[in-house]
C-alpha positions as CSV (number, residue, x, y, z in Angstrom):
1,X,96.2,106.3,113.7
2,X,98.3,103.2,114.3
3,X,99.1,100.8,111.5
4,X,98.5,97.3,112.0
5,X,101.8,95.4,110.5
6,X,101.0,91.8,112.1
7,X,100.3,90.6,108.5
8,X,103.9,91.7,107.0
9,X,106.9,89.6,106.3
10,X,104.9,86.1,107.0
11,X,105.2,83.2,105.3
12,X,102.4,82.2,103.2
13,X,103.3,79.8,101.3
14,X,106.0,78.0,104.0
15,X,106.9,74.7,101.4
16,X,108.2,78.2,99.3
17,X,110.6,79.3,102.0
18,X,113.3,76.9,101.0
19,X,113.3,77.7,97.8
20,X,113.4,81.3,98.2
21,X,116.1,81.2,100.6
22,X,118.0,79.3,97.7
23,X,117.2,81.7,95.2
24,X,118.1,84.5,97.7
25,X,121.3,83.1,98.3
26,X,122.1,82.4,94.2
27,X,121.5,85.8,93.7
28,X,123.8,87.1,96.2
29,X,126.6,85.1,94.8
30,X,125.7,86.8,90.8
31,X,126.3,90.5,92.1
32,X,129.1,89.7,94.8
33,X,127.7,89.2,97.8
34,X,129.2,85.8,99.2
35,X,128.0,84.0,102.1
36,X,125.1,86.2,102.2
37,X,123.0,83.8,104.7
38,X,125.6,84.0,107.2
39,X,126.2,87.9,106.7
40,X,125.1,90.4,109.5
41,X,122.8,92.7,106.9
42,X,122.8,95.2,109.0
43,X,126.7,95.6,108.1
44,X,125.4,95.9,104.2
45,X,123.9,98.9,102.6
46,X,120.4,99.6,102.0
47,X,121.7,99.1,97.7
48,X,123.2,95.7,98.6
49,X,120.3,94.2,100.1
50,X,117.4,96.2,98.2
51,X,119.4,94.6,94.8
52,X,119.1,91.3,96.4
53,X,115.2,91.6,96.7
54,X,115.5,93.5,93.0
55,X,117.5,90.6,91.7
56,X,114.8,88.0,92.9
57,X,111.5,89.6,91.9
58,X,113.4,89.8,88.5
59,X,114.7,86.3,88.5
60,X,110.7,85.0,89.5
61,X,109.1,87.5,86.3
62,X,111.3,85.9,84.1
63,X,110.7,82.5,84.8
64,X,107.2,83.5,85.1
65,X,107.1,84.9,81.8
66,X,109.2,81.8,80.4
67,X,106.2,79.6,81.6
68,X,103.7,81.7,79.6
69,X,105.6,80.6,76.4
């Protein structure tokens, strides 16, 4: 049975996308990755850019979690 993956990677929130992409690219900078945007990813590891998406979902539960307080 074929999956259907038309709903993956879209933006649903497209007023977020700038801010993500700045928060993508602030995390890069923290563990080492400079001028990530411009970056081929396909020339980086799987652990470089699956810490990038780590690093983020972190970075969004902690400010989360500072906004519950």
């Amino acid at each position: 049975m074929a999956s259907n993956n038309s709903g993956r990677n879209r933006t649903l929130v497209p007023e977020a996308k700038q801010g993500l992409n700045r928060l993508k690219t602030e995390v890069a900078s923290e563990i080492g990755l400079q001028d990530y945007e411009s970056q081929d990813k396909g020339n980086l590891s799987s652990r470089q850019n699956g810490s990038v998406g780590g690093y983020m979902v972190k970075h969004m539960i902690e400010n989360y979690e500072q906004g519950l307080k």
